[in-house]
N, C-alpha and C positions, 0 to 999 in steps of 0.2 A: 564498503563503509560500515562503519557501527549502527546501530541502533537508533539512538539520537539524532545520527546528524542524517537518515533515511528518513526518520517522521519529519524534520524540521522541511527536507525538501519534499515529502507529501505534501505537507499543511501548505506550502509556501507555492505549489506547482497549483493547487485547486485555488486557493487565492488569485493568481494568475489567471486562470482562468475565469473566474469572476471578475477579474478586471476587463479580461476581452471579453465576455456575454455583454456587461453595462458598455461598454463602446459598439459592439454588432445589435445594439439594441434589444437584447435580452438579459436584463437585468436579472440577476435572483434575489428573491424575497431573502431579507437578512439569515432567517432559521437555515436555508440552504444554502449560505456563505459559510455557517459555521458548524452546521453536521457537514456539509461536504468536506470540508479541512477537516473539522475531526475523525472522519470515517480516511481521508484520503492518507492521513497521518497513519492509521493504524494499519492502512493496505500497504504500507509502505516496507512495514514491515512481514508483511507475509509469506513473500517468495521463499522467507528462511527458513519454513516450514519442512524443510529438507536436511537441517540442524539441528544435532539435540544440544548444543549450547547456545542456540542464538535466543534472543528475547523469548520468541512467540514460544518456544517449546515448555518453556516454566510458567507461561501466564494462566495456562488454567489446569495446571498441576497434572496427576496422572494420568488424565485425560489428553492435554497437548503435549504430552512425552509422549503418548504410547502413540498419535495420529502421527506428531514426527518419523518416528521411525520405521512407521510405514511410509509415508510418505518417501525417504530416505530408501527404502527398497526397492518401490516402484520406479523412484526416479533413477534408480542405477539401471534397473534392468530397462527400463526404456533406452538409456546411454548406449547400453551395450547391444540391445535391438538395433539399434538402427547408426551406431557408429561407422564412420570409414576408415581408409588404410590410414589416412596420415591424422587420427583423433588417436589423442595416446590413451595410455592407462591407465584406470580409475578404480578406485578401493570403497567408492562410495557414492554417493547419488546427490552432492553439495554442489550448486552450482550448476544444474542439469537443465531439467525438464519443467521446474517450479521460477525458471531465470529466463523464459522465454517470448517473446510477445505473443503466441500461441496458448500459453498459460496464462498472461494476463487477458486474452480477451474472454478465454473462457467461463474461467471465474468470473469477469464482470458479466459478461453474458447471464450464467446462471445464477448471481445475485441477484439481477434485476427481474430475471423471471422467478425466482422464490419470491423478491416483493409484490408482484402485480398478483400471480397467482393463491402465493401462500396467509395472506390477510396481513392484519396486523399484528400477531403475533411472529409472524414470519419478520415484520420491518422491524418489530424491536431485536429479533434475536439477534440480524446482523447490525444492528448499531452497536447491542450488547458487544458482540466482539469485536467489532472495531474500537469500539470506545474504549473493551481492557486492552486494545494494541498501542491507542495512541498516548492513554496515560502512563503505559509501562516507558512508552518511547521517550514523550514528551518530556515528563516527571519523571524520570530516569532514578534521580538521587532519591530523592523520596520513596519510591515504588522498588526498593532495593530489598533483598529478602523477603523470606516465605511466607514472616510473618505478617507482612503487608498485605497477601494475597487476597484476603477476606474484604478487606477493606475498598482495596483497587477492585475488586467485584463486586463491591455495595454502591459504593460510587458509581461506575461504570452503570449498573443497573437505574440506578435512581435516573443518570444524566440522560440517559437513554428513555425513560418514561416520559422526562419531561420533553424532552425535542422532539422526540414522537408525537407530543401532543400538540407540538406548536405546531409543527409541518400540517397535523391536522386541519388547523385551524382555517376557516375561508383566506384566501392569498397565502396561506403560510406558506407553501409551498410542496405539498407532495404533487400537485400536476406541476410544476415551470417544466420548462421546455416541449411537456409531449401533455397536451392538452387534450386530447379526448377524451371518452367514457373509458374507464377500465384503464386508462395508462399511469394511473398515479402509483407514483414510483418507481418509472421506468427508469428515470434519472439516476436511480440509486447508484447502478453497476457503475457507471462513469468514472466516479470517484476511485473505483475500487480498481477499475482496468490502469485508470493513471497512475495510483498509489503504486501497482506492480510496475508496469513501466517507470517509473522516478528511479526506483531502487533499480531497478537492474543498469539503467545510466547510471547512477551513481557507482555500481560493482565496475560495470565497466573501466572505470577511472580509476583504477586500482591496479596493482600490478600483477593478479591475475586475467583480467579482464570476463567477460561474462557472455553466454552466447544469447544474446537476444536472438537472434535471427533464424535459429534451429523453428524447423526441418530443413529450412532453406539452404542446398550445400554450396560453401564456397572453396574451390579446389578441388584438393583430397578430405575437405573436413564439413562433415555435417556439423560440429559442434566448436566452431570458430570462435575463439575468444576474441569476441570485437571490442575495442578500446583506440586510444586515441596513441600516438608516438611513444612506445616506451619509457623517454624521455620527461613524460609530461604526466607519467601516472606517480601515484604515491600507494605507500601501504594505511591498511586500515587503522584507524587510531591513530596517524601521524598529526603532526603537528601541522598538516596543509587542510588535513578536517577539521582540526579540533579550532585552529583562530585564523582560518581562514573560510571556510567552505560555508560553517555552521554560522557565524556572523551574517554570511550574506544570505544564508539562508532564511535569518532574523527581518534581514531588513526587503530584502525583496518579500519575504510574508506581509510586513505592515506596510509597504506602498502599495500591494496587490491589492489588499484590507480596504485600504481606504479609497483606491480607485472602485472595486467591487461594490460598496456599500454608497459612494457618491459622491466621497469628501474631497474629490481632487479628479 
């Protein structure tokens, strides 16, 4: 999938899930309804960190070019590490090892521990970049060219001081869910393992399909492109994303919304 319609099913899968917390009887505090979506939006787009044209690779200019295509390296030569007989041939590292539920736990893993351990500088840095993921995603049309880029990182910074501060706040929410001494913002990574998992469903449903499931081999192929009947997949940018997929993405967000927060 594109871009857009990846953040729209982050924001809308974390939403969900605050609709099931408030039904299992764990509620979250509103600040954590709406950094979670907003961080869960911006993870959504991260696995494409393996592309130098997708979103993430222009959001923070030299700097996420040049970590793409590293990242782009590694993910190749890991492919071809540990490929089988029947995993074909690859020119590149798109689609690999950053598309895997192996890579999403890790990353959320080690987000969560930069938050507990690295203070509060450490919780704004990764809102900061969530926040330039999900407005690039979000605001797509607006957040368009380079010369935006200054902007979509002033903002992203500003919105990140402030929700930072709220979560602060007594009930804001940096303890919900893991209430002890020392676990505030353990919660963080969650967002961020779901964001990765959303998007790779959503690759999956494309007509190449995408290998969650690596290392794990199925057959002759470590690197199975799981998807659903040929039949049923579309290409990116078609017109099954665009006034189909992204609508409902719209609206399962704002019943999620409003189951999450109480209103229903």
């Amino acid at each position: 999938m594109m871009g857009p319609a990846h953040s729209l099913s982050g924001a809308a899968a974390w939403l969900g899930v605050g609709a099931a917390a408030a039904a299992a009887g764990y509620p979250m505090p509103w600040p954590v309804v709406l950094v979670g979506a907003l961080v869960c939006a911006g993870a959504a787009l991260a696995p494409d960190l393996d592309h130098k044209a997708a979103t993430i690779s222009r959001a923070f200019g030299p700097l996420s070019r040049g970590v793409c295509e590293i990242v782009d390296k590694l993910s190749y030569a890991v492919y071809k590490a540990t490929k089988k007989q029947g995993d074909p041939r690859r020119s590149g590292g798109h689609r690999t090892l950053t598309h895997t539920w192996l890579w999403a736990v890790l990353i959320g893993a080690g987000s969560s521990a930069l938050a507990v351990f690295g203070g509060r500088w450490a919780v704004l840095s990764i809102l900061f970049i969530h926040m330039v993921l999900a407005i690039e995603g979000l605001l797509w049309r607006a957040a368009r060219g380079s010369s935006s880029d200054v902007l979509v990182w002033l903002l992203a910074a500003t919105s990140s001081w402030i929700v930072g501060g709220m979560l602060d706040e007594p009930g804001g929410g940096a303890h919900w869910l893991f209430t002890e001494p020392g676990q505030g913002y353990l919660w963080l990574g969650l967002p961020i393992v779901l964001g990765a998992l959303v998007h790779d469903i959503g690759d999956a449903l494309t007509v190449s399909g995408c290998p969650i499931l690596w290392p794990i081999p199925l057959g002759r192929k470590r690197w199975y492109p799981v998807g659903p009947p040929k039949a049923m997949r579309f290409r990116a940018g078609s017109w099954v994303e665009l006034k189909v997929l992204m609508p409902a993405f719209m609206l399962a967000g704002g019943v999620g919304c409003a189951a999450a927060l109480g209103f229903i």
